[in-house]
N, C-alpha and C positions, 0 to 999 in steps of 0.2 A: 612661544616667546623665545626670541633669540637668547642662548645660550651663551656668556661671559666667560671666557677663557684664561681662569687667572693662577699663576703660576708660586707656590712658594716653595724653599728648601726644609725637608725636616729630616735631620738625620743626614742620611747620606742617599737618601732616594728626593726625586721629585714625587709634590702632592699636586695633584691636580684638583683644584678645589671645586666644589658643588657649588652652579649657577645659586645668587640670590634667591630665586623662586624657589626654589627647595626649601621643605621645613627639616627642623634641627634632627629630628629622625631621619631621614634620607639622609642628610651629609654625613650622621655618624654609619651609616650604613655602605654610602659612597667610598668612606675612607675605607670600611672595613674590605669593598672591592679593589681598592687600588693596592691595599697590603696581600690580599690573597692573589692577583693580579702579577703583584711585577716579584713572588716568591711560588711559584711552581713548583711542584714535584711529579716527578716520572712515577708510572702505577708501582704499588706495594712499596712505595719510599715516600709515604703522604707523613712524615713523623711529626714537622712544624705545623702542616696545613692541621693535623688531628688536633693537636697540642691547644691550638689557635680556635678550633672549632671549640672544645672540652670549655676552653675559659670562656667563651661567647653562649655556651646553653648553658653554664651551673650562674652567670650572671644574671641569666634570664629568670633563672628558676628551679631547673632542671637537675634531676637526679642522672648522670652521667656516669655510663662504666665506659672505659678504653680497652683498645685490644681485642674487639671484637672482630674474627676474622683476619688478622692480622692490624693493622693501622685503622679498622672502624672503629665508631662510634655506637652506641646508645644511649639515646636522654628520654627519661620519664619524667611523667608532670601527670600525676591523679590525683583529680578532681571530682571526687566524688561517683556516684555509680552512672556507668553508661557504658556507651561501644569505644572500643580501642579504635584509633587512625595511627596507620603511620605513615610518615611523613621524608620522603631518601630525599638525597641529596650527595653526588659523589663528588668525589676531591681530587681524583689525578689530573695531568695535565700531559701535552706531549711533547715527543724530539723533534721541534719546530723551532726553527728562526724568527723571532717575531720579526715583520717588516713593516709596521704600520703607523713610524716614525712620534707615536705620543708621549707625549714626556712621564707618561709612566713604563711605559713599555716594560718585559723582561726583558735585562740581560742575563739570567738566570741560568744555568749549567749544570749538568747532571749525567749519573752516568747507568747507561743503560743496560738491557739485561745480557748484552754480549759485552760487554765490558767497555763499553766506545765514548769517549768523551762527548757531550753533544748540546747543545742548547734547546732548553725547554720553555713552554709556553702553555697560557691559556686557551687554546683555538678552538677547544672545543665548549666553552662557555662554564666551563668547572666552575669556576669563580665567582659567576651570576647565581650556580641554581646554591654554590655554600650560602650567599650572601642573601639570599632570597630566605632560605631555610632559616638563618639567623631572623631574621625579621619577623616572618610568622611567627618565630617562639617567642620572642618581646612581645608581640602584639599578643598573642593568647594568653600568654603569664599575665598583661596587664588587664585581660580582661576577661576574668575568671568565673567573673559574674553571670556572666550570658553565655555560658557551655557545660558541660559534664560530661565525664568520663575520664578517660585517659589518652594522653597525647604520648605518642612514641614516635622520637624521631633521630632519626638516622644517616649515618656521614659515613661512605661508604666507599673504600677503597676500589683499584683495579679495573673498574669499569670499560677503560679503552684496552684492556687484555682479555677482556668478560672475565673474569676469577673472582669478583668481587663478593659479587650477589652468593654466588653458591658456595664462598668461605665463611662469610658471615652465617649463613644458613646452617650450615656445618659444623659452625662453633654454635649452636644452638639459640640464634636469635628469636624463634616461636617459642621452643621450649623454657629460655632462663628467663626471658623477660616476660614475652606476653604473644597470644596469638590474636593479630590484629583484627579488625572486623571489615578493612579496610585500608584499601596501602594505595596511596596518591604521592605522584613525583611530576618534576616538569622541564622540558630543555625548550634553552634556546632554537629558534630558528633563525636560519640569515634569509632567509627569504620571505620573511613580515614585518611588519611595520612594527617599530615597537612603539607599547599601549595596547596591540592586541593580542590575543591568543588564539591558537586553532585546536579540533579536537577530530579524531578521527571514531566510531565504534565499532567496535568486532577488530581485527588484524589490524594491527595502527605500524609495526615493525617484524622484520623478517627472523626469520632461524639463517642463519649465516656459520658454514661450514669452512673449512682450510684443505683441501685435500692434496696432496704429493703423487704424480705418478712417473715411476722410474722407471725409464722403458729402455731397456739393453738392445744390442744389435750385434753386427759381426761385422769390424771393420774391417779397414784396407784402403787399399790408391783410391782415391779418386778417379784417377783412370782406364779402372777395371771395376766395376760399380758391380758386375753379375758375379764375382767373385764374393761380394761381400753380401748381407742383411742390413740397408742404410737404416738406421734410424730416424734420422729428421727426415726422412720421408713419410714412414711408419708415423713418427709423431703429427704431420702434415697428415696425413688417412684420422688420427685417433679427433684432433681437433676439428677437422669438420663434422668428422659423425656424430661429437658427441651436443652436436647443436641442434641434431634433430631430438634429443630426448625432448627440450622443450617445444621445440615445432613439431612434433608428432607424435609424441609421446603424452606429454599434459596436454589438458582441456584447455581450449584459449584463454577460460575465463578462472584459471587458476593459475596465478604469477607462479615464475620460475626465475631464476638466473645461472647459470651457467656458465664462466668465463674465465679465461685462459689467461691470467694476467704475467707469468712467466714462462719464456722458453729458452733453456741454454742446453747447449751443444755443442761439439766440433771446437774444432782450436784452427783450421786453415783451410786453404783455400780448395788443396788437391788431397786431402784424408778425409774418406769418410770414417767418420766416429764411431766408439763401441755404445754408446751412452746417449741420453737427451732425459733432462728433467723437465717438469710440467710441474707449477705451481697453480693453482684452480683455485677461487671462491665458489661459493654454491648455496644457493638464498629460496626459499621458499616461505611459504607460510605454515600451510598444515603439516603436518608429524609424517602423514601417508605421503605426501607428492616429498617432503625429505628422505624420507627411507627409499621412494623410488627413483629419485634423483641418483643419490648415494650409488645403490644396488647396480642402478645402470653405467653410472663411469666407470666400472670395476668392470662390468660385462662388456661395452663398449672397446674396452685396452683389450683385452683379453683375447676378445674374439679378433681383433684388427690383428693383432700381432700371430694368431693360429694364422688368419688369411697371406699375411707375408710367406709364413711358410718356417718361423720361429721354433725351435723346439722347445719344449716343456718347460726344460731349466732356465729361459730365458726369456719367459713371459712377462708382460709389465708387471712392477709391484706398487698397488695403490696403497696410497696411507692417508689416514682419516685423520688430523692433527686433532692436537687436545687442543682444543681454540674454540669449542662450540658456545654459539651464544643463542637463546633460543628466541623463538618467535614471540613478542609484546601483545598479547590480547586483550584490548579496553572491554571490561564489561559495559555493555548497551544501558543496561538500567542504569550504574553509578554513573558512565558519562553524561548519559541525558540529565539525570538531579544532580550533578556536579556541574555541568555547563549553565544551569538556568542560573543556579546561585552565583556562579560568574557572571551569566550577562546582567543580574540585577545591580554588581557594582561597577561596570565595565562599561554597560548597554550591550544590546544587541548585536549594533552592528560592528561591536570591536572583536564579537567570541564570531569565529569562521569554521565551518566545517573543511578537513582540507583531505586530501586524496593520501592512502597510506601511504608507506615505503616501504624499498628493501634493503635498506638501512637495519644494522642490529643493535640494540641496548640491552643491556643483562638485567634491566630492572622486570621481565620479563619471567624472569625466575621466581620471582617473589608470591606467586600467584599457582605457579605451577608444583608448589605439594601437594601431600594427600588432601591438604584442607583445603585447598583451592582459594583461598582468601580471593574474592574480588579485587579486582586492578583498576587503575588509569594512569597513563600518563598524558601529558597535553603540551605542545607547543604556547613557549614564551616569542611573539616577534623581538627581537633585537636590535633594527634597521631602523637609523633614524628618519622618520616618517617624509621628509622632503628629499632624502635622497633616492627612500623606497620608490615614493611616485616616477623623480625622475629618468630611475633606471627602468621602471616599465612603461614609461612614454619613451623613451630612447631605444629600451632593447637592449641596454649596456649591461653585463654579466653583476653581478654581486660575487664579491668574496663568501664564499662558502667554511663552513665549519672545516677545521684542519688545514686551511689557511693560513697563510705568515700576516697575511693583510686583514684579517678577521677583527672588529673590531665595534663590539655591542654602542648602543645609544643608554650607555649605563646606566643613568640615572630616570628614566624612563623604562628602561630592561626593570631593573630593579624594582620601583615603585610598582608594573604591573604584576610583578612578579609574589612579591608581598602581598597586594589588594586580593591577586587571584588566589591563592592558597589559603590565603585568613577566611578569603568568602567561602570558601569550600568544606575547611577545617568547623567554622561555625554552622555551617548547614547540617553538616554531619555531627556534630554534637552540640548543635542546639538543646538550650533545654525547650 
């Protein structure tokens, strides 16, 4: 059903009002998207989006402490005896220009952790999975009848710095509140239809490294090039070798990434330089092909730079940045009984099994204590379903997540967003 585009002032923002078709749940939910929407905050500065979240689960119901982990959340709601679920949902946003011209859009502004004035945005769908999260809690609070146990759910900082999951962990969220039996979360995709959802089992997101390597030389003329130790050269030897760890190093059939996304160096045209930095992401899955990943860019420099003919003092130094975010493991059992209670309110053919990535999300941690709690996370599509078709009968690109043009089919994001989580949360504590 075509969509009605209707425009009013409140305050000093536009509202973009929810199509007639929608019931009075959705538009308060809609609204709740377009306030979380066009008021962003940059990671570990979520103090309104908390503030906002806190009043939306103690309305619900919810027993809510704040400050967990820095700017997280916890709401409890027990219901009698059963299995704990918990339920994330994280809140930052990023240093993006939004360009996607809707009359809610951010103008929003914030400042970052180098200190840099910058405009910030929802592009990574923060907005949808708070707004989703809010929803499942209305709907379980109103119907308390047909579940048991304990619902914990979670609003959780830093996410796009990874810092999130493992502060809050830290601050004791197994220990003060509860140790779950069960921990489900869910993100947008821009590349499905929204209405449905995709799920992946086993390795669904990557373990994603930051590595630094500063590889010194012996400058001089440009002119007299034997005179000196070029570095960008050296760095030209370190970069192509280290593309064989994953062509000949790992097994074909275990994903690697490897890649050189900075190289600076030299200031002109006729000096070779003493210096060249190397900026590297580094993605895997398993823990072993991480640590061998790792192990080899360090051996990789090292030896390249012996081969130049480098002395000792002047070997590359690799640095392992504190930026790790680890690999997302879907438990096979809970996906398969979490997806079927999905397709029962969805149908079948809206739940899609989709191929992983090496993409990283820190909900990934949640899983990885000593208790191992069972995991899923599962693809929300966001893509409003006639433009989905038309870009893959065309071939025409989609705005991807981190995107300025990024921009969900809300009210349809939302609704299945809610339907899937409620159907999941009641499966799992059905009485």
């Amino acid at each position: 059903m075509k969509q009605q585009l209707l425009y009013m002032i409140a305050g000093a923002s536009l509202v973009f009002a929810a199509p007639a078709w929608a019931n009075e749940e959705t538009k308060y939910l809609e609204q709740l998207y377009q306030h979380f929407h066009q008021n962003p905050e940059l990671s570990l500065k979520e103090f309104e989006s908390a503030k906002r979240m806190k009043a939306e689960l103690q309305q619900a119901g919810f027993y809510v402490t704040s400050n967990v982990g820095g700017t997280g959340l916890v709401a409890m709601m027990k219901n009698g005896d059963g299995p704990t679920l918990m339920l994330r949902a994280d809140m930052d946003a990023l240093p993006v220009k939004e360009e996607t011209g809707l009359p809610y859009a951010s103008t929003a502004r914030g400042v970052n952790q180098r200190g840099e004035d910058v405009y910030v945005m929802h592009a990574c769908g923060h907005d949808v999975h708070m707004t989703a999260l809010v929803g499942t809690a209305r709907r379980m609070a109103a119907n308390k009848d047909k579940w048991q146990g304990t619902l914990m759910l979670i609003a959780q900082p830093a996410e796009e710095v990874g810092k999130g999951a493992v502060a809050m962990l830290n601050d004791g969220l197994y220990s003060r509140f509860a140790l779950p039996d069960y921990n489900i979360a869910l993100h947008v995709n821009a590349d499905m239809a929204a209405g449905t959802v995709g799920y992946v089992s086993g390795f669904a997101l990557a373990n994603v490294d930051s590595v630094d390597i500063a590889i010194e030389g012996i400058g001089g003329h440009g002119a007299y090039p034997h005179a000196t130790k070029d570095p960008v050269v050296l760095a030209a030897y370190i970069i192509t070798a280290l593309q064989t760890m994953v062509s000949r190093e790992i097994a074909p059939t275990d994903p690697a990434v490897v890649t050189v996304g900075s190289i600076h160096g030299g200031s002109k045209h006729n000096i070779i330089s003493d210096g060249v930095h190397l900026q590297l992401t580094v993605r895997s899955y398993s823990d072993e092909t991480r640590a061998k990943l790792l192990a080899g860019i360090e051996r990789i420099a090292v030896g390249q730079a012996r081969s130049f003919g480098l002395p000792e003092d002047k070997l590359p130094v690799v640095t392992l940045k504190d930026e790790f975010t680890p690999s997302t493991y879907n438990d096979p059992a809970l996906t398969t009984r979490t997806m079927a209670a999905v397709s029962a309110v969805l149908g079948a053919d809206n739940v899609k099994q989709r191929d992983p990535v090496m993409g990283g999300e820190d909900f990934g941690r949640y899983s990885r204590t000593d208790e191992k709690v069972p995991s899923m996370i599962y693809w929300l599509g966001a893509v409003e379903p006639a433009k989905y078709a038309a870009a893959k009968e065309n071939g025409t690109a989609l705005p991807s997540l981190h995107s300025p043009f990024f921009a969900p089919d809300r009210i349809r994001t939302i609704e299945t967003g809610v339907n899937s989580m409620s159907a999941i949360a009641m499966d799992l504590l059905g009485k």
